[in-house]
N, C-alpha and C positions, 0 to 999 in steps of 0.2 A: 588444672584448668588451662586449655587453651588462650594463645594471647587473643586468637580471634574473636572467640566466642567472650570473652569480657564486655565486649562493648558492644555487641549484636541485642544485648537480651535492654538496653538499655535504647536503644535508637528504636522500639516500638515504641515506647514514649515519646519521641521526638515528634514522630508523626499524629501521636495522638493529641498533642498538646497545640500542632499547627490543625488539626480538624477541631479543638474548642474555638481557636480561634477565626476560622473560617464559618464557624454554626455562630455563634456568638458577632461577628461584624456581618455575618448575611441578615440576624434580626435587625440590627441595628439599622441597615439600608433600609430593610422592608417597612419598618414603622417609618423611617425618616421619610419615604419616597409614598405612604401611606395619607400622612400628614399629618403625623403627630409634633404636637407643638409644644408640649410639656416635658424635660426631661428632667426626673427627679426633684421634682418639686421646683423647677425653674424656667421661665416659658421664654427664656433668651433665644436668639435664631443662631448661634453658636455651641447650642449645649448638646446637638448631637455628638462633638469633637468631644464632649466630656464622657458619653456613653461610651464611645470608642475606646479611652483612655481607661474606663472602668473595664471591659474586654480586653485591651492590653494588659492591663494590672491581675484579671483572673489569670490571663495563660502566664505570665512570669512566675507567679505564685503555684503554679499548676506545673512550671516547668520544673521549678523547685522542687515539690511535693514528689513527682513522678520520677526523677532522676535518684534522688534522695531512697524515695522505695524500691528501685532497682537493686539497691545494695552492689552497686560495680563500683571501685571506686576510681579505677583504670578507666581515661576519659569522661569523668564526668562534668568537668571546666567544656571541652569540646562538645558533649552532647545537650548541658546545660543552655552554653551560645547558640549552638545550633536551632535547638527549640525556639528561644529568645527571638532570635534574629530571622526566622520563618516570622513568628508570629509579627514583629514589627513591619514586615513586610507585606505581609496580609491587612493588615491596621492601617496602613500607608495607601494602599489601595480601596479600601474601603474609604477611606477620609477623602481619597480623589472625587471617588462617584457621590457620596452623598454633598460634595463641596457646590454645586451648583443648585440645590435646593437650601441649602443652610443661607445662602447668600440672597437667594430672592424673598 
């Protein structure tokens, strides 16, 4: 095997794990900016940041999951982060937009 192709079959995960986390923080807006006032059984005006953090915690776990069943094990620490730190960054922006409706 290729050194290249070790870590190719492995970074279609990467991307798929920053689209849960872009499909998963665009619901999260759309109820927030909806007005939904219940999250998880708690009607606090802070608990959208929790929903967020539960869609943070899916794509970690999903980055896990997905890199893990690539079976590469050539860059998996790199592809791992990578995934991670798309999705925290997605989450981070999400948490920007929905911050002026959490606060009113």
């Amino acid at each position: 095997m290729d050194a290249g192709s070790e870590t190719t079959a492995g970074r279609s995960g990467v991307v798929l794990v920053w689209a849960i986390s872009v499909i998963g923080a665009a619901i999260v807006v759309a109820l927030a900016y909806s007005g939904t006032d219940e999250w998880f059984g708690d009607g606090g005006p802070l608990e959208v940041f929790g929903a967020l953090g539960i869609v943070l915690a899916a794509s970690v776990i999903g980055a896990l999951a997905v890199q893990l069943a690539s079976r590469r094990p050539a860059g998996f620490v790199d592809r791992a982060a990578a995934s991670v730190a798309g999705a925290v960054v997605v989450i981070g922006v999400a948490a920007a937009i929905v911050a002026p409706v959490s606060v009113s």
